[in-house]
PAKOLRO-50672 format. One record per residue (C-alpha): residue in three letters; x, y, z. Coordinates in steps of 0.1 Angstrom, whole numbers, plus 5000, padded with zeros to 4 digits. Layout:
<sites>
<site resn="ALA" c1="X" c2="Y" c3="Z"/>
...
</sites>
This chain:
<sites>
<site resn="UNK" c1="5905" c2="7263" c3="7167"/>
<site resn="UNK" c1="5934" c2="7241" c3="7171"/>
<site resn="UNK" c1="5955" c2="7232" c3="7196"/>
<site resn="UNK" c1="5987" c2="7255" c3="7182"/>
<site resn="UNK" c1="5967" c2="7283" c3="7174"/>
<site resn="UNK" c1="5962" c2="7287" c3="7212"/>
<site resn="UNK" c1="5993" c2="7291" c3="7228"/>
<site resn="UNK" c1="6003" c2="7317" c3="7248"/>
<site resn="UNK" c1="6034" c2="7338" c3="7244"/>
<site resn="UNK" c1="6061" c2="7342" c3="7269"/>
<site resn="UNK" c1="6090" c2="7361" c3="7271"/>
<site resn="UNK" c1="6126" c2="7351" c3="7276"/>
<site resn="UNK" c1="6133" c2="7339" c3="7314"/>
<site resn="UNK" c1="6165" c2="7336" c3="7330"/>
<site resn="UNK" c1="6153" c2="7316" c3="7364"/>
<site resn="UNK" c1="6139" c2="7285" c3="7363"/>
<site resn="UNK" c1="6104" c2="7286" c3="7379"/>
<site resn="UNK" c1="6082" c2="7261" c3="7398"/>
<site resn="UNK" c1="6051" c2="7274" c3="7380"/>
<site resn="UNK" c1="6068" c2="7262" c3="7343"/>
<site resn="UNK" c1="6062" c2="7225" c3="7355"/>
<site resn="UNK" c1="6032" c2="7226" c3="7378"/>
<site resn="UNK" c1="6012" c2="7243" c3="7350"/>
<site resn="UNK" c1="6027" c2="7226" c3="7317"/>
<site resn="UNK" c1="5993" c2="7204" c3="7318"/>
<site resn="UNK" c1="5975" c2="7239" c3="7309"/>
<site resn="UNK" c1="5996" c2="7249" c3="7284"/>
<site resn="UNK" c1="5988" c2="7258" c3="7252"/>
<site resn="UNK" c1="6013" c2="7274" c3="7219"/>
<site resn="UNK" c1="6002" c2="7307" c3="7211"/>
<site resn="UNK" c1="5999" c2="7316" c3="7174"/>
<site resn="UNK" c1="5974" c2="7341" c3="7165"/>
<site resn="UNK" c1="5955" c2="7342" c3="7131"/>
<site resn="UNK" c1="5978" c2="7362" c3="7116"/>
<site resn="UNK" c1="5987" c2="7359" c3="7077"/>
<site resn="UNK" c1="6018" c2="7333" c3="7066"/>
<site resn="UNK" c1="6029" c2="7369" c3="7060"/>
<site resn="UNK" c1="6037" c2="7382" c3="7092"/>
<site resn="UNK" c1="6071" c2="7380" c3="7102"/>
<site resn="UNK" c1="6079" c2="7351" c3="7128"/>
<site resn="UNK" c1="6115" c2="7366" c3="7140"/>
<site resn="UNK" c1="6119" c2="7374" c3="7170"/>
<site resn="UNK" c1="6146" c2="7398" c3="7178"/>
<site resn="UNK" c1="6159" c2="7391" c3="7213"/>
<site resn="UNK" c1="6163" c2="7354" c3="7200"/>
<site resn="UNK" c1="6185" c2="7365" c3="7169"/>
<site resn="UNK" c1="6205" c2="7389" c3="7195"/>
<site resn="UNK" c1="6208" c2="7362" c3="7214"/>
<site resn="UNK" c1="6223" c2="7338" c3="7191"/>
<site resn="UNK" c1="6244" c2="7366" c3="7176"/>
<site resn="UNK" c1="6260" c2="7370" c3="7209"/>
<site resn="UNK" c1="6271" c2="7330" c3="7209"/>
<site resn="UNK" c1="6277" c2="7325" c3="7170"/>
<site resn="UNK" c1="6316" c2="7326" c3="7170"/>
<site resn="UNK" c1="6308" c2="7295" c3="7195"/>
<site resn="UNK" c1="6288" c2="7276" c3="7166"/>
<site resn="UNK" c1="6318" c2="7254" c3="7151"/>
<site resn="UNK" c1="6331" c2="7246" c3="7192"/>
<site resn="UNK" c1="6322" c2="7215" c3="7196"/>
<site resn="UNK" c1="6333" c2="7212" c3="7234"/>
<site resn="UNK" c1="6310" c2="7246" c3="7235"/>
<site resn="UNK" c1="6276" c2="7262" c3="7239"/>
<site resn="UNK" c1="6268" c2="7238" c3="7206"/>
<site resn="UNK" c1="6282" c2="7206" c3="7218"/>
<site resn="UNK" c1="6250" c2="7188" c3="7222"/>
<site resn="UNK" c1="6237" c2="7200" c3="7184"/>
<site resn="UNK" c1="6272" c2="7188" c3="7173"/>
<site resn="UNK" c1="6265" c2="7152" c3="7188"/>
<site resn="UNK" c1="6226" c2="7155" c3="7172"/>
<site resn="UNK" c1="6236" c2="7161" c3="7140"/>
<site resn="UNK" c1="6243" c2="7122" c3="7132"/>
<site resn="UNK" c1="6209" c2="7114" c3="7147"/>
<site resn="UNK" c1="6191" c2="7140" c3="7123"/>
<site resn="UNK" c1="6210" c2="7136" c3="7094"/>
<site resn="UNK" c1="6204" c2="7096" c3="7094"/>
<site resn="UNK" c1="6165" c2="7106" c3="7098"/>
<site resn="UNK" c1="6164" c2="7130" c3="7068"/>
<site resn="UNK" c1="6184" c2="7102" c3="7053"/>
<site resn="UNK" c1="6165" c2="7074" c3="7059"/>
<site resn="UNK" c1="6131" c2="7085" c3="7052"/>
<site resn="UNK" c1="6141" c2="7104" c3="7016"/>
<site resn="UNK" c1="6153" c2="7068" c3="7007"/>
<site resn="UNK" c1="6121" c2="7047" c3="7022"/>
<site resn="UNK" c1="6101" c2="7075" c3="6996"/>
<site resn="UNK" c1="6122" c2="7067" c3="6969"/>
<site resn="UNK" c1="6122" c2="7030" c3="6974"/>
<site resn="UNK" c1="6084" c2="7037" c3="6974"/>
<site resn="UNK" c1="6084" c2="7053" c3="6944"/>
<site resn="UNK" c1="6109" c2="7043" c3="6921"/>
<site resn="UNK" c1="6136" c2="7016" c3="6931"/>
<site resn="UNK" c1="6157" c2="7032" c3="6900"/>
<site resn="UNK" c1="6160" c2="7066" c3="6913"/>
<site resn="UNK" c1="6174" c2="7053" c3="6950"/>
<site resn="UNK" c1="6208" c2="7067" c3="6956"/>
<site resn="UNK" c1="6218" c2="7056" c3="6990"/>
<site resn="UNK" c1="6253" c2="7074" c3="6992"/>
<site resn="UNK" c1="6238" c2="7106" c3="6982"/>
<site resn="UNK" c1="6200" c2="7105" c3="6987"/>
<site resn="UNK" c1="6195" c2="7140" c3="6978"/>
<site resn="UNK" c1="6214" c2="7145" c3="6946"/>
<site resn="UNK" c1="6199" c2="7167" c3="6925"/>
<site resn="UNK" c1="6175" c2="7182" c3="6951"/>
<site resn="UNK" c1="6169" c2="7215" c3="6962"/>
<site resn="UNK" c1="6172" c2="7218" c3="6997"/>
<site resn="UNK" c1="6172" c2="7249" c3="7025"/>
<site resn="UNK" c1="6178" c2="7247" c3="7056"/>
<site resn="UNK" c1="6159" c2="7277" c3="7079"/>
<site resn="UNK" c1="6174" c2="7290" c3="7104"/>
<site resn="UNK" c1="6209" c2="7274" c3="7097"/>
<site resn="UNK" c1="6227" c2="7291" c3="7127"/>
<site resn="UNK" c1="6263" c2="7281" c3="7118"/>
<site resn="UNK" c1="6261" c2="7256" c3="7094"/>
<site resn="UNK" c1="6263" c2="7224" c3="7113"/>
<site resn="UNK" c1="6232" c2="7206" c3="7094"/>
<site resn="UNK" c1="6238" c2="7228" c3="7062"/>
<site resn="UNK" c1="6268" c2="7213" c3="7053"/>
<site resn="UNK" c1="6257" c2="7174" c3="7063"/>
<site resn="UNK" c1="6227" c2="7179" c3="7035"/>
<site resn="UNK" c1="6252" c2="7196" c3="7008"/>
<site resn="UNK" c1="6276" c2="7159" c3="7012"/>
<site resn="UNK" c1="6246" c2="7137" c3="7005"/>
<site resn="UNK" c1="6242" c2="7155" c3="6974"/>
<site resn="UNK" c1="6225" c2="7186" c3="6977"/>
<site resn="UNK" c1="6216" c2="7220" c3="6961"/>
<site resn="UNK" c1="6212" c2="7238" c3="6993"/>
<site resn="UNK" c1="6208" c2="7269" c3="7011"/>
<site resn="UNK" c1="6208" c2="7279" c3="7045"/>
<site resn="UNK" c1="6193" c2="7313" c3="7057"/>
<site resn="UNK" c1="6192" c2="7327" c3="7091"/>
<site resn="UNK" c1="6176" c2="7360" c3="7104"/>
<site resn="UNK" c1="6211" c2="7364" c3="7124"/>
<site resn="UNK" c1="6242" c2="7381" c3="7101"/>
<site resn="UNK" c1="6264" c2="7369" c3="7127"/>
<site resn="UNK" c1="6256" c2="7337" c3="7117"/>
<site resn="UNK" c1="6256" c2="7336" c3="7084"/>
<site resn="UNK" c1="6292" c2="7347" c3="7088"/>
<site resn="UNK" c1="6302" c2="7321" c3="7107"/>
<site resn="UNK" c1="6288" c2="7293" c3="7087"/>
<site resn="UNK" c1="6302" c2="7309" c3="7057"/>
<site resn="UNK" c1="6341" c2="7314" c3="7067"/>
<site resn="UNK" c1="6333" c2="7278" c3="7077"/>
<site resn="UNK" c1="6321" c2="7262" c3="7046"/>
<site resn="UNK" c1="6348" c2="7284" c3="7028"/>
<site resn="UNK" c1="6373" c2="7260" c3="7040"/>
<site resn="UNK" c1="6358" c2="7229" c3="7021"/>
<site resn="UNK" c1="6364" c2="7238" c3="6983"/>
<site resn="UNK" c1="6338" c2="7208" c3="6978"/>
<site resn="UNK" c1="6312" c2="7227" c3="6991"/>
<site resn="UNK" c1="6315" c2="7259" c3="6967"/>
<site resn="UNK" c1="6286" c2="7265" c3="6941"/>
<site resn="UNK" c1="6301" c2="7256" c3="6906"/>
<site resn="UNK" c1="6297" c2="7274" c3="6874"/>
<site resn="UNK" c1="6285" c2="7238" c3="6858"/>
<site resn="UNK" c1="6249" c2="7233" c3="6864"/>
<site resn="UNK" c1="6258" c2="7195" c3="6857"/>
<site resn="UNK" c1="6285" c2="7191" c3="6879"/>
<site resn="UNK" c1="6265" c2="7211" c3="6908"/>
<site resn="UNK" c1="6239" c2="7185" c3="6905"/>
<site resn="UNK" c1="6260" c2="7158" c3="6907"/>
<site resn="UNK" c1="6283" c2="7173" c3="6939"/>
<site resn="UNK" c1="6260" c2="7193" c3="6958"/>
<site resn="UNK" c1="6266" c2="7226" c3="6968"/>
<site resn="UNK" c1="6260" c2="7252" c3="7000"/>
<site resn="UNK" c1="6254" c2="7291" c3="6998"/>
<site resn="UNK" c1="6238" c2="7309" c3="7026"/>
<site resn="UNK" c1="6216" c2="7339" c3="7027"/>
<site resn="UNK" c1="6212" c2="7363" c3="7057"/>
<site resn="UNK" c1="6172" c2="7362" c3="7056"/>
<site resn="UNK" c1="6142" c2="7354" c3="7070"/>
<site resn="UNK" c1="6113" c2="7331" c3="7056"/>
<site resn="UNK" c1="6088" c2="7353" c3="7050"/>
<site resn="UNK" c1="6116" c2="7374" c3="7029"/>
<site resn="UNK" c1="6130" c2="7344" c3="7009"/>
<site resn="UNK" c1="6091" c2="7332" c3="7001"/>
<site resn="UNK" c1="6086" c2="7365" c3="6988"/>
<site resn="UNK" c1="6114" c2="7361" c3="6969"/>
<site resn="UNK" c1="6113" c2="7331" c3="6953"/>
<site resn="UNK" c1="6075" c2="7321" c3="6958"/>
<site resn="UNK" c1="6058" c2="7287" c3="6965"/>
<site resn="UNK" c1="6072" c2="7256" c3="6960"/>
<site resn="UNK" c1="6105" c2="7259" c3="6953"/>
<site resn="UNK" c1="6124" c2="7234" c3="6974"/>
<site resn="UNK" c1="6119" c2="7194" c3="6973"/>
<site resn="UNK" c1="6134" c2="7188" c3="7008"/>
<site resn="UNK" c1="6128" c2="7222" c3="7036"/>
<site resn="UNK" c1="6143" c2="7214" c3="7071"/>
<site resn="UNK" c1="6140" c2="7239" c3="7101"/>
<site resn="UNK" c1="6160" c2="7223" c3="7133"/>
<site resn="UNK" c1="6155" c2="7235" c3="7166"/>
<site resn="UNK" c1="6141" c2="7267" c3="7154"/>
<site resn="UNK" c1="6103" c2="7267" c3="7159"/>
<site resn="UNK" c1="6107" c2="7270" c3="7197"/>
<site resn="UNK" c1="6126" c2="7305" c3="7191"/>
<site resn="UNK" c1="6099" c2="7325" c3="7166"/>
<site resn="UNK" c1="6075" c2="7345" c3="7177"/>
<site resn="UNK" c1="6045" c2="7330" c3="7153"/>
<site resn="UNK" c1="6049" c2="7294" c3="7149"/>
<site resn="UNK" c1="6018" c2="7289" c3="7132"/>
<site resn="UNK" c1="6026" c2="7316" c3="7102"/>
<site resn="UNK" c1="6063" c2="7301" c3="7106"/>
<site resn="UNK" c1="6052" c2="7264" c3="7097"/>
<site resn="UNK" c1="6028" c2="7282" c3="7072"/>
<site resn="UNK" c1="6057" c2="7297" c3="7056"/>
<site resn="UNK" c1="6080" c2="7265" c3="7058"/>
<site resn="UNK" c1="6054" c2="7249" c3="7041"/>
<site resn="UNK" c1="6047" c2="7263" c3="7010"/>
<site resn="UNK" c1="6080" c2="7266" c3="7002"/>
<site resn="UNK" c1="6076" c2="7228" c3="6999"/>
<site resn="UNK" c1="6072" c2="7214" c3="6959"/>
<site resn="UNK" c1="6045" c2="7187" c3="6955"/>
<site resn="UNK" c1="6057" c2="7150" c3="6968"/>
<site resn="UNK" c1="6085" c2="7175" c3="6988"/>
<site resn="UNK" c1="6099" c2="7167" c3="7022"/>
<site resn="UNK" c1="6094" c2="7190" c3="7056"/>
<site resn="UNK" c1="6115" c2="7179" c3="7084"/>
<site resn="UNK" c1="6117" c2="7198" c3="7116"/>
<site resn="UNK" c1="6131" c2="7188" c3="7149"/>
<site resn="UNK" c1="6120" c2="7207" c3="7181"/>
<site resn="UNK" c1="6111" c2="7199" c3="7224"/>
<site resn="UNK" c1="6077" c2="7189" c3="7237"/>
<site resn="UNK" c1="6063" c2="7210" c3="7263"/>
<site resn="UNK" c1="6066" c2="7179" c3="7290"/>
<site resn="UNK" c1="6075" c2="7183" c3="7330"/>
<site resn="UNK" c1="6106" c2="7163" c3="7316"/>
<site resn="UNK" c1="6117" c2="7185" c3="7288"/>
<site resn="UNK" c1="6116" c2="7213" c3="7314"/>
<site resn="UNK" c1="6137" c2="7192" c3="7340"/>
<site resn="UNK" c1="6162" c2="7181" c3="7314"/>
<site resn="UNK" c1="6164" c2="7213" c3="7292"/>
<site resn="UNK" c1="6158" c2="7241" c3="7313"/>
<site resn="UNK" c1="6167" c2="7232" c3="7347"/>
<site resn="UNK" c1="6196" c2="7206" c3="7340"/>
<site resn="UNK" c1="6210" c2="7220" c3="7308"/>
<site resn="UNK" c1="6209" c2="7253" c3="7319"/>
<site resn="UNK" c1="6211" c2="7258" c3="7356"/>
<site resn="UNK" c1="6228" c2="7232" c3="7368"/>
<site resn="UNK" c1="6248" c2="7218" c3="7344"/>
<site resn="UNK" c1="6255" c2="7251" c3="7325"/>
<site resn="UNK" c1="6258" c2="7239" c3="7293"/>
<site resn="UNK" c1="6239" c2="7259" c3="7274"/>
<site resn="UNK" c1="6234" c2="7300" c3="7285"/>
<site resn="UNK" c1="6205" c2="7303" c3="7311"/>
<site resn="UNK" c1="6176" c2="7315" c3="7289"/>
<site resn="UNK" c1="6185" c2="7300" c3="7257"/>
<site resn="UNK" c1="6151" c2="7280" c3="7258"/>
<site resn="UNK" c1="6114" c2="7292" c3="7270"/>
<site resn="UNK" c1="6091" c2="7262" c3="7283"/>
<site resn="UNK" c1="6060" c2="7273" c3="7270"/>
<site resn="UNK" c1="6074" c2="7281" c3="7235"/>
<site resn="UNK" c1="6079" c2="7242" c3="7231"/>
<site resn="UNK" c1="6054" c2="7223" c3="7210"/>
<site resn="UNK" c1="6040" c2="7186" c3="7217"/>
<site resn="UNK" c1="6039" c2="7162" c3="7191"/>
<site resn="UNK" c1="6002" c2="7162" c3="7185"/>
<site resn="UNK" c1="5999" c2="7198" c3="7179"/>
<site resn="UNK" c1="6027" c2="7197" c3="7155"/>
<site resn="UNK" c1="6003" c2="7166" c3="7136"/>
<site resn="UNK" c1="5970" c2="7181" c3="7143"/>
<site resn="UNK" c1="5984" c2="7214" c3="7125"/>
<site resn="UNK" c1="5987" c2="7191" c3="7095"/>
<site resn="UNK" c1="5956" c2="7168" c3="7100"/>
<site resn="UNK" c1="5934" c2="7200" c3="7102"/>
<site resn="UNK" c1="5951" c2="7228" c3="7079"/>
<site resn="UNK" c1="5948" c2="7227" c3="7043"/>
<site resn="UNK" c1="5982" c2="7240" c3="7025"/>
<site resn="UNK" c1="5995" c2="7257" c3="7007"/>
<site resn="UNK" c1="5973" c2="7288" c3="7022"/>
<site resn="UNK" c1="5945" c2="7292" c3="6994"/>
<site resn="UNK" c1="5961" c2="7328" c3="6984"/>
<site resn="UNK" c1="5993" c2="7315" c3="6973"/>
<site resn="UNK" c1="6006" c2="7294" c3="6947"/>
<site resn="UNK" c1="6003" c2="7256" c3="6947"/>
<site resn="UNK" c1="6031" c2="7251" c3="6922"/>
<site resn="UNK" c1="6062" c2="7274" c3="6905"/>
<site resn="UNK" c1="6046" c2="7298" c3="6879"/>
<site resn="UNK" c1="6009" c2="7297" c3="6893"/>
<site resn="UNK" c1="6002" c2="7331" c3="6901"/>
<site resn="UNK" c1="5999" c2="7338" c3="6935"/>
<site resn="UNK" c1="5959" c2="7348" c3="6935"/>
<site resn="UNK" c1="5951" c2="7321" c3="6916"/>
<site resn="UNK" c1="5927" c2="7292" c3="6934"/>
<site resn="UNK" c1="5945" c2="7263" c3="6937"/>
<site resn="UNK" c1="5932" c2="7226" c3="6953"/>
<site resn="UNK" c1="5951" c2="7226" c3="6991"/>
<site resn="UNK" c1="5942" c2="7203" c3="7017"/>
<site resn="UNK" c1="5956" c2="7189" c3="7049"/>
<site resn="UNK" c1="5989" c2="7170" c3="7045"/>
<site resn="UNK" c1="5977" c2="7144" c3="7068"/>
<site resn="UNK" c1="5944" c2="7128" c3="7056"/>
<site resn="UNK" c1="5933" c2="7109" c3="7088"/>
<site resn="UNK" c1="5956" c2="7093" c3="7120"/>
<site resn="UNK" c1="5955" c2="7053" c3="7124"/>
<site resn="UNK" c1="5957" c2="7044" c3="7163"/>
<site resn="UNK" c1="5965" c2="7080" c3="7170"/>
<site resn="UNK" c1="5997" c2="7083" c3="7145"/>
<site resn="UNK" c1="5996" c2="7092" c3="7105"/>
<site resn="UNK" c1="6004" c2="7067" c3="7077"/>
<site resn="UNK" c1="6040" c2="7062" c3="7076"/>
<site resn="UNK" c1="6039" c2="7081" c3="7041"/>
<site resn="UNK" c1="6025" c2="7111" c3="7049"/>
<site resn="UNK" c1="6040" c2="7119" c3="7082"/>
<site resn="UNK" c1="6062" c2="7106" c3="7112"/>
<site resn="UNK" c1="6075" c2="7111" c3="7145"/>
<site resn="UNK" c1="6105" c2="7099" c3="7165"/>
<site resn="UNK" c1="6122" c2="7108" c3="7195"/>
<site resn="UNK" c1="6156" c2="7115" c3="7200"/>
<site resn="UNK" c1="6175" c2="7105" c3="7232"/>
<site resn="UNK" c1="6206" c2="7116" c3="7250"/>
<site resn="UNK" c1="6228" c2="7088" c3="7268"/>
<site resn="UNK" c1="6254" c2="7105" c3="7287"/>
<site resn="UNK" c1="6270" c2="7072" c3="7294"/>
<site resn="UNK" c1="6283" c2="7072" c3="7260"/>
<site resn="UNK" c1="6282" c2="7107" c3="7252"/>
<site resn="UNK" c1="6258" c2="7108" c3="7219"/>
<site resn="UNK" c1="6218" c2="7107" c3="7210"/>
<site resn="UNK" c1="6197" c2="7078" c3="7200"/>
<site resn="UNK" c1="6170" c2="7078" c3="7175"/>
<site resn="UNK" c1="6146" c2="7061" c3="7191"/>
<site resn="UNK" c1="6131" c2="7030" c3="7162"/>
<site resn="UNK" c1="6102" c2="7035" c3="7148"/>
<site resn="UNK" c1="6069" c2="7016" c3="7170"/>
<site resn="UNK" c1="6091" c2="7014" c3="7203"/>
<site resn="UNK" c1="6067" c2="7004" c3="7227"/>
<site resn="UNK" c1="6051" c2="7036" c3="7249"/>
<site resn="UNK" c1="6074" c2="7058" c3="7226"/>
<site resn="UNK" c1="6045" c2="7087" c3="7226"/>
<site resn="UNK" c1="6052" c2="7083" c3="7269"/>
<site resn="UNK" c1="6090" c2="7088" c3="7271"/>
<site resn="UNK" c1="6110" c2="7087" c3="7236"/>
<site resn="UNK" c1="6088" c2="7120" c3="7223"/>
<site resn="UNK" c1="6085" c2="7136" c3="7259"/>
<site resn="UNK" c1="6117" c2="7160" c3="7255"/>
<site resn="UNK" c1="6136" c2="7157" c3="7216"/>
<site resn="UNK" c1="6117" c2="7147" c3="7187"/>
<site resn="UNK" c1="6121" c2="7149" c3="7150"/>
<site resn="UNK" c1="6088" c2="7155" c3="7129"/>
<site resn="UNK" c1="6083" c2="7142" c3="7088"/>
<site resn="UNK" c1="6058" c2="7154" c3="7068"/>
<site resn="UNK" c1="6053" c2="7155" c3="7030"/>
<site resn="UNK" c1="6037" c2="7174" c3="7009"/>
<site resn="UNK" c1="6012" c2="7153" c3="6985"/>
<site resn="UNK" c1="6016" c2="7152" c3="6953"/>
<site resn="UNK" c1="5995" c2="7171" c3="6931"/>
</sites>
């Protein structure tokens, strides 16, 4: 059994607690063995972030910190669509808009902040959230960008990009639309708010099309993430609402890459490809065929750790092989790559 299929659940804290550091060592994520169908929303988070979502667009506010990450995550999703490309097909390369003519989603958009970064590099995309409140928000917002509007053209969509949101969850919108329907899925801070992380990465997954893109960005389960997110951000700084994070929710970097070394995806009941039917048996195997010195080939999967400087007020992606990165750089913030392989 792997690492994330064993950690515990928590529920929501408002007090910091000695035991969330002295026992992090002992930690493990719980996800149980339930199906990629079971839902993976967890209603006191949504309430929660209903309760702050006209805040989302504030960016002195409860979302000041995402507002200064964006940059940093958007320059990741950037730069490693265009290293596959280069990879690929030197031709196709488009480094102003790298995702023109892609279909993107974002899950669990909140208000829009990384939504509307994706739909300006060029494209098709879609954020859903499980909050209405939300979706409201990052709506009236996008509203006031006429560039951002889905066009009646399906050429001059392509070309521009576009942004619609939908107030649903994953399971619903896989359901929906079935497997592989998206070349580029993101999911940014959201992994460390839903109740079954394992089914919620299932899910995230399969939505993937062959030679597709997954990018997530979430906190290790460190003594430092706790210090810096929980106690600092929190309690004593106050700049996010007390409770906003749970410690043991938060997943390490080598669980997130042992999930893909050791799970074969998509799920062998669903659909490797758009208009396989869903029963049918289709090849599936781990995303990550073997780890080199401990990390995955640069193609298949990567890792990198996002810093705050306060001295100058923004995050730093930390570059790729920075000595002891695995110590410090990917101890609190990290983004995580993976790609589906082509079929």
């Amino acid at each position: 059994m792997s690492r994330l299929a064993r950690i515990s659940q928590s529920h929501r804290t408002t007090a910091p607690r000695a035991s969330s550091i002295i026992n992090v060592a002992s930690r493990r994520l719980h996800l149980s063995s339930a199906t990629s169908g079971q839902s993976s929303v967890n209603p006191e988070e949504v309430a929660h972030f209903s309760r702050l979502s006209q805040q989302w667009w504030d960016e002195r506010g409860e979302f000041g910190l995402l507002h200064k990450m964006n940059p940093v995550r958007m320059e990741f999703i950037r730069n490693k669509v265009l290293e596959i490309q280069r990879d690929e097909d030197e031709s196709k390369v488009n480094e102003a808009r790298p995702l023109q003519g892609l279909d993107v989603i974002d899950v669990g958009c909140g208000g829009g902040l990384l939504c509307e970064s994706l739909a300006r590099f060029g494209g098709r995309t879609i954020g859903i959230d499980a909050s209405s409140s939300n979706i409201a928000i990052a709506s009236l917002h996008a509203a006031a960008d006429p560039s951002l509007a889905p066009s009646s053209s399906v050429t001059s969509e392509a070309d521009s990009g576009s942004l619609r949101y939908e107030h649903t969850s994953v399971e619903e919108l896989l359901a929906q639309r079935g497997p592989a329907s998206f070349d580029v899925v993101c999911s940014m801070e959201v992994i460390e708010h839903v109740d079954n992380p394992r089914a919620f990465l299932t899910n995230c997954a399969t939505l993937v099309k062959p030679g597709g893109h997954l990018f997530l960005s979430t906190i290790a389960r460190t003594p430092l993430s706790y210090f810096l997110t929980i106690f600092a951000a929190e309690h004593l700084l106050r700049l996010v609402t007390p409770g906003t994070h749970t410690h043991s929710k938060y997943i390490n970097p080598d669980e997130m890459t042992e999930f893909f070394l050791s799970t074969p995806m998509p799920p062998d009941h669903m659909a490797s490809s758009n208009g396989v039917p869903k029963d049918s048996t289709t090849a599936s195997r781990p995303w990550i065929s073997r780890l080199y010195g401990g990390a995955p080939l640069r193609t298949e999967a990567e890792i990198r750790g996002m810093v705050y400087l306060p001295w100058k007020g923004e995050w730093m992606l930390v570059p790729r092989g920075a000595p002891g990165a695995s110590m410090w750089a990917e101890a609190c913030n990290y983004l995580f790559w993976v790609r589906r392989p082509l079929e």
